[in-house]
C-alpha positions in Angstrom: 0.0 0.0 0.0 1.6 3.5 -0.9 1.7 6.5 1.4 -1.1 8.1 -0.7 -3.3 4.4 -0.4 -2.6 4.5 3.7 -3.7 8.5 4.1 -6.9 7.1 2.3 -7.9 4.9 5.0 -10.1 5.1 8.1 -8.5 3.2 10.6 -11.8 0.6 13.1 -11.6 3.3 15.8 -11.9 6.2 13.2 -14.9 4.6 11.7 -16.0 3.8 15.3 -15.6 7.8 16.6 -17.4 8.7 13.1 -20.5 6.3 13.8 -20.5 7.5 17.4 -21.3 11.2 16.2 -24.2 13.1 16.1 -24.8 16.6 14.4 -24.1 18.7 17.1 -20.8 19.2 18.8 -20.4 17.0 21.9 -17.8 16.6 24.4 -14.7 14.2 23.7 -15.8 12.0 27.0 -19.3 11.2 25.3 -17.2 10.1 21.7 -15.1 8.1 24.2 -18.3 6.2 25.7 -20.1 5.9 22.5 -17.5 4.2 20.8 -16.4 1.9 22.9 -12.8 1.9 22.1 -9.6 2.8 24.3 -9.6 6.0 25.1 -6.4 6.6 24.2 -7.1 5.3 20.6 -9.8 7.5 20.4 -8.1 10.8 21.4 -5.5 9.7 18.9 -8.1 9.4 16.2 -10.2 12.6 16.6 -6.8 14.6 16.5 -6.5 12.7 13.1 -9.8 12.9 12.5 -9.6 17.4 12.6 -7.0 17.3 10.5 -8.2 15.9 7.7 -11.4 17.8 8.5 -13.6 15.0 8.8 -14.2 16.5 12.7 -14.1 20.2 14.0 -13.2 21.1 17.7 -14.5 24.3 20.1 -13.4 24.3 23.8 -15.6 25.6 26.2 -14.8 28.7 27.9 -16.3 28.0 31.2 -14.8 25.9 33.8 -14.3 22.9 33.4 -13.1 23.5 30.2 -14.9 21.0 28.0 -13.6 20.0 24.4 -16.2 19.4 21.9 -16.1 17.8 18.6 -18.6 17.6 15.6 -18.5 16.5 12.6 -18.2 18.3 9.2 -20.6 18.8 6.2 -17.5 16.3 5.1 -18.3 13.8 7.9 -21.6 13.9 7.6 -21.4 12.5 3.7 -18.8 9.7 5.1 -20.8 8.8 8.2 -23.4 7.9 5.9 -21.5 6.0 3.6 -20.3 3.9 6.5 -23.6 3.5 7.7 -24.6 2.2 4.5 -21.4 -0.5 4.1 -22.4 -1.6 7.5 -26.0 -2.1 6.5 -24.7 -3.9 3.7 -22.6 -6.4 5.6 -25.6 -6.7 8.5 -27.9 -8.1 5.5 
């Protein structure tokens, strides 16, 4: 697989955090519950995740400072997609 092939691929715990979204920004610690994956892993992937702009991030300005995540116009199209494969594969 080239460098270009591997930049193209959403790793389980992206696709995981993707599926775990809703349309409204939400705090990390609810992605981290909703997934079900390490949280660790999932930190790691919403980083990822923003920079390829699949997620956007605000922090909160009151205490405790709270940092939310939602997904993009982008995101939206691929959580659906996904959605879709894994209907596929359920039937």
């Amino acid at each position: 697989m080239t460098d270009k092939e591997k930049r193209n691929v959403l790793t389980e715990v992206q696709q995981r955090v993707i599926l775990a979204m809703e349309d409204e920004y939400m705090p990390v610690s609810k992605v981290i519950e909703l997934s079900g994956a390490n949280s660790t892993a999932v930190l790691r992937a919403v980083d990822e995740l923003i920079r390829i702009g699949i997620l956007e991030e605000k922090r909160e300005d009151t205490f405790p400072r709270r940092r939310l995540v939602r997904l993009t116009d982008k995101g939206k199209i691929i959580r659906g997609k996904l959605r879709e494969i894994y209907e596929l594969i359920d039937k």
